[in-house]
C-alpha positions in Angstrom: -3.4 15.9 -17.5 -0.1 17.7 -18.4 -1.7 19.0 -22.1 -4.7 19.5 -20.4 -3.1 21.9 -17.9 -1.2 23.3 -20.5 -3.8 24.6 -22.9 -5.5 26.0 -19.9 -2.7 27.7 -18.7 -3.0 29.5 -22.1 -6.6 29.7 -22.4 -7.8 31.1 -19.2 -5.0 34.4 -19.4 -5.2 34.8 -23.0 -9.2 35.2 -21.9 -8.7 37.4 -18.8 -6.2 39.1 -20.6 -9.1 39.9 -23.4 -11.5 41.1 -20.7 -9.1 43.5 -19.2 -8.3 45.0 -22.8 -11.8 45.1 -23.7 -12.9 47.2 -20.2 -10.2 49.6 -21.0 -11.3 50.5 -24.8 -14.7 50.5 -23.4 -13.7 52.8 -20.3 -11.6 54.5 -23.0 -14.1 55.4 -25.6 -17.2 55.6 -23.8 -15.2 57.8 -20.8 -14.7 60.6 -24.0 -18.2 60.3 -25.1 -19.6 60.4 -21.6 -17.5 63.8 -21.1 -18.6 65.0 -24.4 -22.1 64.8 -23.4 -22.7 62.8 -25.7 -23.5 59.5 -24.1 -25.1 59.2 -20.8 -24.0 57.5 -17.7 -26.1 54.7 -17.4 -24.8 53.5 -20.3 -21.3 53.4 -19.5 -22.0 52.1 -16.6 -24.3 49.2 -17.8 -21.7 48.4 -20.1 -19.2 48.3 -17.8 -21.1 45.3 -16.2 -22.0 43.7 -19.4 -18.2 42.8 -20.5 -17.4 40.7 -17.5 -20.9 39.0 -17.6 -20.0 38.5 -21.7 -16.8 36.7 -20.7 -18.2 34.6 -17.6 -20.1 32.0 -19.8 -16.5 31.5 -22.1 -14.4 31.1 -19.0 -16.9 28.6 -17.7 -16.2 26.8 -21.1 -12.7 27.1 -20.5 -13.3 25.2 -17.1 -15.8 22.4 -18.4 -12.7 21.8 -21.0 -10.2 20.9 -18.8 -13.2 19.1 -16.8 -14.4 16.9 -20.0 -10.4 16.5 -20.7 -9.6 14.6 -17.4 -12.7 12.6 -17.8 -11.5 11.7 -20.7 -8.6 10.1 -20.1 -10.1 8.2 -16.9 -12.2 7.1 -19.5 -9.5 6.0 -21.3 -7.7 4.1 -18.6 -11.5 2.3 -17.9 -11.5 1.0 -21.3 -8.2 -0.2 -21.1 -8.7 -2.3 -18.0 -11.8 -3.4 -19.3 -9.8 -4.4 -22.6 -7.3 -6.2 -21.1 -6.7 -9.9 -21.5 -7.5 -12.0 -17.8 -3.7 -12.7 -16.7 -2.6 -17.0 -17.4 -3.3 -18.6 -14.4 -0.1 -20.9 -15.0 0.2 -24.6 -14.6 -2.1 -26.8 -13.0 -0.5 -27.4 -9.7 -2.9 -28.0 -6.7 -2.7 -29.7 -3.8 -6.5 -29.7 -3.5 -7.8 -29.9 0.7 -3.9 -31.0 1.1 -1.7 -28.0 2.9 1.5 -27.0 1.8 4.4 -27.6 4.0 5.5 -23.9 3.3 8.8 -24.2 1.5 9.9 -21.5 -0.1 13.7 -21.1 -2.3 15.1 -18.4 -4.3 17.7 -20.1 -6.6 19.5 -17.3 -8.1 16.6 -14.9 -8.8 17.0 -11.8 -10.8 13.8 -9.7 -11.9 12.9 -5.9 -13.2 9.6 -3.9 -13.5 11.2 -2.6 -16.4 13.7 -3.4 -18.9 17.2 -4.2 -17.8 16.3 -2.1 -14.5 17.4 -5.0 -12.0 15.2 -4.9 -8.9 16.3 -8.1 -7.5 20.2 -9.5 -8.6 21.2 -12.9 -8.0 19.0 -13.7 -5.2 19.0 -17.0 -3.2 17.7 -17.6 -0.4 15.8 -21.2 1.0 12.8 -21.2 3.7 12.3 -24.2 5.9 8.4 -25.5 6.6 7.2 -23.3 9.6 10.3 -21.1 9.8 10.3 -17.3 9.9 12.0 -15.3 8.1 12.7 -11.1 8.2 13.9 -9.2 5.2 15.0 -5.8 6.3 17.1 -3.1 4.0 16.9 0.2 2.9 13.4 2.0 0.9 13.9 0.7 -2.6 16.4 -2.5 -1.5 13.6 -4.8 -3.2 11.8 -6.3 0.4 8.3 -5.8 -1.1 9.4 -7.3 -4.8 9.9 -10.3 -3.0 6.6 -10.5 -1.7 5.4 -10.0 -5.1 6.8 -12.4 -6.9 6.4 -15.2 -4.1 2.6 -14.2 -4.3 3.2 -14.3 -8.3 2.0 -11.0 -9.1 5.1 -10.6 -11.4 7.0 -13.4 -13.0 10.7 -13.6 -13.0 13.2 -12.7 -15.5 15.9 -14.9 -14.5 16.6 -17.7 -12.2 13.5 -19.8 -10.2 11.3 -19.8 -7.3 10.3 -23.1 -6.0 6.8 -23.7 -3.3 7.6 -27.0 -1.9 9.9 -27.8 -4.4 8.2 -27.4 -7.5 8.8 -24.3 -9.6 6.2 -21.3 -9.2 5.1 -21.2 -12.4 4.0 -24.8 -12.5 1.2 -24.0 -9.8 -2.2 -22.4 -10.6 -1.5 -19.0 -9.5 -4.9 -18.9 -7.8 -4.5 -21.7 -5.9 -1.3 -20.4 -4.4 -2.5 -17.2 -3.7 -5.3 -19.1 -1.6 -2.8 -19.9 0.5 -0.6 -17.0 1.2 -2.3 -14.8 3.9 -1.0 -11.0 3.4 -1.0 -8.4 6.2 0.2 -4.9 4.6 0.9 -2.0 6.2 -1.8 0.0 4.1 -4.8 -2.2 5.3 -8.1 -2.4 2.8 -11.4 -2.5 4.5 -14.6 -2.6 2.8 -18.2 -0.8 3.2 -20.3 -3.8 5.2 -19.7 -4.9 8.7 -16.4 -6.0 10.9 -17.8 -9.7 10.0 -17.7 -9.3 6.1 -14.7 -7.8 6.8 -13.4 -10.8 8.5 -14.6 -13.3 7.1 -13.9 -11.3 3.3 -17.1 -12.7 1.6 -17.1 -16.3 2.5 -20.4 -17.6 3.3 -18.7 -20.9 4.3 -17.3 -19.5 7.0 -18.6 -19.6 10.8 -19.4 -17.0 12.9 -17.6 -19.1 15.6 -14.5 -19.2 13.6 -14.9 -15.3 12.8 -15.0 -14.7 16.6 -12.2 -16.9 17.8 -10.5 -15.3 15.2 -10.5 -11.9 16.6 -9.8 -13.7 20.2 -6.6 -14.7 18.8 -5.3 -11.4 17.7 -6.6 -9.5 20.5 -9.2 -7.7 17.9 -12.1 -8.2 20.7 -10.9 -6.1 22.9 -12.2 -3.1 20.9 -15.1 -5.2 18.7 -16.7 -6.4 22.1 -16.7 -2.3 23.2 -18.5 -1.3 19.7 -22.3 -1.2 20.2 -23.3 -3.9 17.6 -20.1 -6.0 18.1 -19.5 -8.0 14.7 -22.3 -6.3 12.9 -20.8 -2.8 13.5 -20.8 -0.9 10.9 -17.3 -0.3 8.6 -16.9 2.6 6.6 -15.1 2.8 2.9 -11.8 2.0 4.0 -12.1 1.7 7.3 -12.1 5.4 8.1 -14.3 5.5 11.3 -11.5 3.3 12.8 -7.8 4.0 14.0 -4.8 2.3 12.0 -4.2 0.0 14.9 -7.8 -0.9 15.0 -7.4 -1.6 11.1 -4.2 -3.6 11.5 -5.8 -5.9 14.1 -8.7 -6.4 11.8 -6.5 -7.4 9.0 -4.6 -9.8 11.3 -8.3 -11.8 12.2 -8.8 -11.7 8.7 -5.4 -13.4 7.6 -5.8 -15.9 10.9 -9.7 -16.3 9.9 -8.6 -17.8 6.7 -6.2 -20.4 7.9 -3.0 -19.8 5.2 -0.1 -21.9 4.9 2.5 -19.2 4.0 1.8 -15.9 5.7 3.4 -12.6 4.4 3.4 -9.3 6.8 4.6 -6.5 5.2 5.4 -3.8 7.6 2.5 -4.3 9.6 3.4 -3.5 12.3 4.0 1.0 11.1 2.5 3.8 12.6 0.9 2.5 15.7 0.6 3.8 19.4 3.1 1.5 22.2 0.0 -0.2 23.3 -2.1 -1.5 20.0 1.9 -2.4 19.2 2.2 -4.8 22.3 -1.5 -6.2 21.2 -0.7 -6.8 17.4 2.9 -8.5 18.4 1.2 -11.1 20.4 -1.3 -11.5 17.8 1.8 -11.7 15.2 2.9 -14.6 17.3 0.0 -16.4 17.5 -0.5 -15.8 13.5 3.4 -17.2 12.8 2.5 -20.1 15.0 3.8 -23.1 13.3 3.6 -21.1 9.5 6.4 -19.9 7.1 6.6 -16.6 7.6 8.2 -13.9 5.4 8.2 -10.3 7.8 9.4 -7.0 5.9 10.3 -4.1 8.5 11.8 -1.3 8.9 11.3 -1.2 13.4 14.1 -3.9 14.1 12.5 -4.2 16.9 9.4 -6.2 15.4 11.8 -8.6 14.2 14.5 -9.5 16.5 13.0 -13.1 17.8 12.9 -14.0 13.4 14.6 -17.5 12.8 16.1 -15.9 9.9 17.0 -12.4 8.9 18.0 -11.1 5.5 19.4 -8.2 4.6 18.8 -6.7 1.2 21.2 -4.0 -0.2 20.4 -2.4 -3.8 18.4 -5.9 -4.9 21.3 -8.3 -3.3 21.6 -10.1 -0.7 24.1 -8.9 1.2 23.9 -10.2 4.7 21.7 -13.3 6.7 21.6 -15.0 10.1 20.0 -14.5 13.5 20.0 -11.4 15.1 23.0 -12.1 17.5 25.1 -13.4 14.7 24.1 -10.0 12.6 25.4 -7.9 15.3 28.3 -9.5 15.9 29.3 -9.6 12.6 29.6 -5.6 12.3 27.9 -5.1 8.5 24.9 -3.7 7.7 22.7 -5.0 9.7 24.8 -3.8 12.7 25.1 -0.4 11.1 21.1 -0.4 11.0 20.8 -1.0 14.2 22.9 1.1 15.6 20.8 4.1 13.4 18.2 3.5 15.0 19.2 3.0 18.8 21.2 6.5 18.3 19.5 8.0 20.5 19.4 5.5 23.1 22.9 5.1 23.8 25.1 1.6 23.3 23.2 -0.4 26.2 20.0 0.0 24.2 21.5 -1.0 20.9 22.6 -3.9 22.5 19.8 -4.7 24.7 16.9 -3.8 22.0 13.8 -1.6 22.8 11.8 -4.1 24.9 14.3 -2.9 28.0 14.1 0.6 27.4 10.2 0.5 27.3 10.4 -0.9 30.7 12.1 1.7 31.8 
């Protein structure tokens, strides 16, 4: 794109330029004769409208260039996906119908996207079975990394991850990923129905369970309003609905599917007070008796966590409850304080639930 934009940014001037020059040795040289009588005015005139038709059909070139240019390298990228080697799967770990119990440990875990560009330093970390647990830090403090590499999009550089006790990279990466539900703060909905959507494809699945589904999350509250109910209609995306409506959808679809481990990654962002009071009683009914791993930035969302941890430039700086956080003055209590500025020390120490109610 950058040499594309860069040969245009000759092309088209040096061809405007051209067209200018060319209408002023025209006006130049046909002006004289005109005046000399010896060419008539039609003619200048006609000719005056011929150059910038002459140089229309080489500008549109100029355009179709950088057009056929970008399409190239799409078409580039296309091939290259379609080139690339299916990812391992890993070892052959399953546990079959069995659930997991949900453990999760970080035994000194150090990983980078690229190079020696550490992400994540020396971080450990252990989940109990059915515990919850918030990571909070600053943007780039490597929450969502952690995410990613419990999901096993990325492998690690250094140190281990261990699922029940067994290391990550002994389970079928498939298989674990079965049994992670994910709830992102940028929530995918396809082009189908609020039941495909749900229920994401699987035929095995019934309507009953689709239904009670959104019960649980508070999703029927809206779905029962819509004129076809389940069979409603979902645009690309999700577009015709609002971002709460969205996140309540993902939330059926995460409960719908019954996970062992589930992972909500700042689902809770840019929502309205009230679809926030629907989707945190749906968050609790979700956690129910699951490992949880929450990443937030609203303190608030996460106060009643069993565990939080607080992330600082890839280490682990800081973990405990909430009480013990505060009291302990770092940066977790610096955080908070942030963001209950405006609200003076009661609500810093009190949390948001008491200044809503007033």
């Amino acid at each position: 794109r950058l040499r594309t934009t860069f040969y245009h940014s000759i092309y088209l001037p040096f061809m405007e330029l051209s067209g200018v020059l060319l209408l002023a040795v025209v006006l130049w040289y046909a002006g004289g004769q005109v005046l000399r009588e010896q060419m008539e005015w039609g003619v200048l005139v006609a000719m005056l409208q011929y150059v910038p038709r002459f140089f229309m059909p080489i500008r549109d070139i100029a355009e179709r260039f950088t057009t056929i240019q970008i399409a190239m390298a799409s078409s580039e990228r296309i091939f290259e996906l379609l080139d690339a080697e299916p990812e391992p799967m890993g070892g052959s770990k399953s546990q079959g119908n069995q659930p997991l119990r949900g453990e999760i440990e970080f035994r000194q875990v150090w990983f980078a996207y690229e190079a020696q560009d550490w992400v994540l330093r020396d971080v450990s970390f252990r989940v109990a079975p059915g515990e919850s647990v918030a990571i909070v830090g600053a943007t780039g403090a490597g929450k969502s990394t952690i995410v990613n590499l419990v999901c096993r999009f990325y492998e690690v550089q250094r140190g281990a991850i261990l699922v029940d006790g067994i290391d990550i990279r002994e389970w079928n990466a498939q298989e674990l990923r079965r049994r992670v539900g994910i709830v992102s703060q940028d929530v995918v909905l396809f082009s189908g129905d609020i039941d495909s959507n749900i229920r994401m494809g699987d035929p095995s699945m019934s309507a009953e369970r689709v239904q009670q589904a959104a019960r649980d999350v508070n999703a029927d509250r809206f779905i029962e309003a819509l004129p076809d109910r389940y069979r409603h209609e979902v645009t690309e995306r999700g577009s015709s609905f609002s971002a709460g409506q969205r996140q309540l959808l993902a939330f059926a679809r995460a409960l719908a599917c019954d996970p062992d481990m589930l992972v909500l990654d700042e689902a809770t962002a840019n929502i309205d007070t009230e679809t926030e009071m629907w989707i945190q009683e749906a968050v609790a009914r979700v956690m129910r008796d699951r490992t949880s791993i929450v990443i937030a930035h609203r303190l608030s969302t996460i106060r009643e966590a069993d565990t939080i941890l607080v992330l600082h430039r890839g280490e682990l700086r800081e973990a405990g409850c909430h009480e013990e956080l505060l009291a302990r003055g770092g940066i977790y209590h610096r955080l908070h304080r942030l963001q209950y500025r405006g609200y003076g020390d009661a609500a810093a120490e009190t949390g948001p639930e008491t200044q809503r109610a007033k």
